[in-house]
N, C-alpha and C positions, 0 to 999 in steps of 0.2 A: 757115840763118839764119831764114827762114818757121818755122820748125818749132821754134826756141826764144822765139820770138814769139810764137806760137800758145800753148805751155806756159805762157808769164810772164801774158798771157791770163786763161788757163784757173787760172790759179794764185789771178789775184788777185779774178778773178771769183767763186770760192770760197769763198774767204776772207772775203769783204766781201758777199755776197749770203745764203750761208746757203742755196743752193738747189743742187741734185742736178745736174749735168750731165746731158746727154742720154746714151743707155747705148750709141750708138754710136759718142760720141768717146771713150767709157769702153773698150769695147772696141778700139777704133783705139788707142788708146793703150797696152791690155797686149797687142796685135798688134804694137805698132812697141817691145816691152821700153821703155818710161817708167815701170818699176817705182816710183821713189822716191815717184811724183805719185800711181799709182792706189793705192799702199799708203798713202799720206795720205790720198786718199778713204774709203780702208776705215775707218782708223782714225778719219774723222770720221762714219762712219755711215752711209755709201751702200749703199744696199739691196742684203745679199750675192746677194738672188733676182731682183735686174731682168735682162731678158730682151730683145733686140731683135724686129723683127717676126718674123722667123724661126723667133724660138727660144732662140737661140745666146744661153746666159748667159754672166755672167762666170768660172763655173767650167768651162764648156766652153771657151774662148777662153783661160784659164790651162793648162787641161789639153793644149792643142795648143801651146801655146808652149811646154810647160816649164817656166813660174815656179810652182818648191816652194813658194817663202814667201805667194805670193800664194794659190793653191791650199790652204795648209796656215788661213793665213787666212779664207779663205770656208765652210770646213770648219769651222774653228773659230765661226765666226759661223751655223752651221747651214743653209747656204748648201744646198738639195736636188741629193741626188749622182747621183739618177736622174730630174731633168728630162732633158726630150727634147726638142729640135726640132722643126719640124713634119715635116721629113724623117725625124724618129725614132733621132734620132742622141743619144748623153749622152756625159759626158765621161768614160767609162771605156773607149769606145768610141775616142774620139779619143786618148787617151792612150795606146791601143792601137795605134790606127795608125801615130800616131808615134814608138810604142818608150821612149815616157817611164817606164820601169818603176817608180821611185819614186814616180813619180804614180798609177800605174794599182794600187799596195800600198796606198796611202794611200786610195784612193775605198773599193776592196775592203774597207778596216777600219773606213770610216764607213759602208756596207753598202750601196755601189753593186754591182746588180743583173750578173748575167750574160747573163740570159733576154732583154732589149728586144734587137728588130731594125728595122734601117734601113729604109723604106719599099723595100728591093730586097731585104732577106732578110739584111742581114749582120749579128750578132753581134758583141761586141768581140773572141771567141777566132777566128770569122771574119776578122776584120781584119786584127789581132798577125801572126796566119799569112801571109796576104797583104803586109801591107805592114810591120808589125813587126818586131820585131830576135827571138832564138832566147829572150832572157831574159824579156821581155813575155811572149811563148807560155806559156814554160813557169809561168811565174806561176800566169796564167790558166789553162791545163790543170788546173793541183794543185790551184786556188783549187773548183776548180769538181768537183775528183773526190771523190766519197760516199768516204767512211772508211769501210771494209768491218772486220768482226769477223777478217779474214784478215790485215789489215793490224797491226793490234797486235801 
């Protein structure tokens, strides 16, 4: 009950303010899947690039939850696919971790990076490996292998 209160809220303060929510209820909110409400924010204009203090945008925070259509949106909106955290984390990295392979093709084609590592050294093909499913790996692996004149 809190929690559709908080939204009807957030809904109409919006609506009738004309101003940006803070970008941590924004991400609390594509954390707790409120898909319908933050892709109404998108489609009103909320800054695809806001970033919490951390880091953590909203396309990293899509890309660990999952939502395609919200991700496929901030991508579309030119949202940066290789911001980093201050931990040095992006969301190809996350996407990685979590085995969202659809997401982790989609960063790949808007030309999120291989190469950034985590302030500990890990890579997203680092990760996929570790905490990934076999189909993320394998993405990553091909994504990242040199086309050799042996290959043709």
């Amino acid at each position: 009950m809190q929690k559709a209160i908080l939204l009807l809220v957030m809904m109409l303060f919006i609506t009738t303010c004309n101003k940006q929510p803070d970008i941590d209820q924004v991400l609390n909110l594509i954390e707790n899947g409120e898909h319908a409400l933050v892709m109404s924010m998108l489609e009103r204009g909320y800054n695809s690039n806001k970033a919490d203090s951390g880091g953590v945008s909203l396309l990293i925070m899509a890309s660990k939850t999952g939502d395609l259509a919200i991700v496929d949106h901030l991508l579309n909106d030119n949202a940066d696919v290789n911001h980093q955290t201050k931990k040095g984390i992006t969301a190809l990295m996350v996407a990685a971790k979590e085995g969202n392979v659809q997401i982790a093709e989609k960063l790949l084609n808007k030309g999120a990076d291989l190469k950034p590592e985590t302030s500990h050294g890990w890579s997203a093909l680092v990760l996929a490996a570790r905490y990934g499913d076999r189909e993320t790996l394998t993405l990553l692996e091909n994504y990242d292998r040199p086309i050799l004149a042996s290959d043709n």
